[in-house]
N, C-alpha and C positions, 0 to 999 in steps of 0.2 A: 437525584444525582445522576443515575443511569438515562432518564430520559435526556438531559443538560448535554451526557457526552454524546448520546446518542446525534441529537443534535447541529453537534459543532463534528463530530465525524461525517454525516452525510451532510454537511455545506462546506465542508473541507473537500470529501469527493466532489462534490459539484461544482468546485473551485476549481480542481485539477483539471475536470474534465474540461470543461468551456476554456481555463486557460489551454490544453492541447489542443483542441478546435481551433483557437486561434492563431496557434504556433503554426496548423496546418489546415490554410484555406483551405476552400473549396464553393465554390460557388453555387452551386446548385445546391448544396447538404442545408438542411433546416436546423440548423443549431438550436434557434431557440428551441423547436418545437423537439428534437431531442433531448434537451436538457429538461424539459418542460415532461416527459414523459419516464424518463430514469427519476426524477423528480417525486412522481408519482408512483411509480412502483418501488421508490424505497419507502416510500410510507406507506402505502398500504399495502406489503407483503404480509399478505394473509395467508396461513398454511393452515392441513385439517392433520390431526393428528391421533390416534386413538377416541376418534369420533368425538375431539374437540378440538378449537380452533385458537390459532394463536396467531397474534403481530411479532413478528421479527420484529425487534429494535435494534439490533446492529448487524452492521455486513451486510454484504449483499447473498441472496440465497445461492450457492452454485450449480442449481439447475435452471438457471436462469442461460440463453443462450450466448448474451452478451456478456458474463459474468468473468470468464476470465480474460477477456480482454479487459475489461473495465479496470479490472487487479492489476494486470501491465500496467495501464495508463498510469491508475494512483501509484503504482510503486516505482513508475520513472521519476518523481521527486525525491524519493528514499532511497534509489540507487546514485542519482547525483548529487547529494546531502554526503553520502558514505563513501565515494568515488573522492572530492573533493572539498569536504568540508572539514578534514579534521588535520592536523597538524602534518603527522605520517600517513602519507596515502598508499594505499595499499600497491603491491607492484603488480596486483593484476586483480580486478573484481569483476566476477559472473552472477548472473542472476539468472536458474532457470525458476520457473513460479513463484513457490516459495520458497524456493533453496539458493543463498549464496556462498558462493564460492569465491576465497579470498585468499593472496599469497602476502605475509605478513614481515616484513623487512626491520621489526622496531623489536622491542623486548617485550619479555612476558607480560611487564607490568602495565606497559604500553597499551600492548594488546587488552587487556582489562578495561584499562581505559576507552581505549577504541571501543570496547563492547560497549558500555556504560553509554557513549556517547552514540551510538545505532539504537540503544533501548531509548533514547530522548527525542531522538527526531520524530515521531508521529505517535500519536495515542492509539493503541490497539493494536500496535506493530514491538513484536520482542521477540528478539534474536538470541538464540543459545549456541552459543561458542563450542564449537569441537573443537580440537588442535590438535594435529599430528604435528609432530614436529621432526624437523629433515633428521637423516640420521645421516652423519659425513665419515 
């Protein structure tokens, strides 16, 4: 089962990426042949570890140099999934890495809800809710 998700996550990321490549020609950039090589180093990340060796099967490792670009890229579909996809939109949403920041204009219950529906948009992606709430 781990390997299945593993899977459908990284052809998910390969999805995102080629579709931004897309969204942003460029004429000279080798897409296939970058897609063709993130490709390859999500399967065979190999690390050594107490002098044995192991395969990552999810995520990408983040000593990787393109690694946290790559995490913007994928997470531009889950910031306009949560920006725009849910009934109440939030009146103001930030996303520095992995931290979002949201200004909440619906009820408590709502907001639940809202969370519920951020934990659904992507596998491997779950959001925990802080709330301050204004004091007037």
């Amino acid at each position: 089962m781990i390997l299945n998700c593993y899977k459908y996550e990284l052809d998910l990321t390969l999805d995102i990426i080629k579709e931004s490549l897309e969204l942003n020609p460029n004429l000279g950039r080798p897409d296939k042949q970058i897609l063709k090589l993130l490709e390859l180093t999500f399967r065979t990340n190999v690390f050594q570890f107490a002098d044995r060796l192991f395969l990552q099967i999810r995520g990408s490792a983040m000593g990787k140099g393109y690694a946290p670009s790559l995490a913007n890229i994928f997470l531009q579909r889950f910031d306009s999934a949560a920006r725009e996809g849910f009934p109440i939109r939030p009146l103001l949403h930030s996303r520095f890495l992995d931290d979002v920041f949201f200004l909440w204009i619906g009820t408590r219950d709502q907001l639940t809800e809202y969370g519920n529906y951020l934990n659904s948009l992507m596998p491997g992606i779950k959001v925990t809710l802080t709330v301050r709430q204004q004091v007037t």
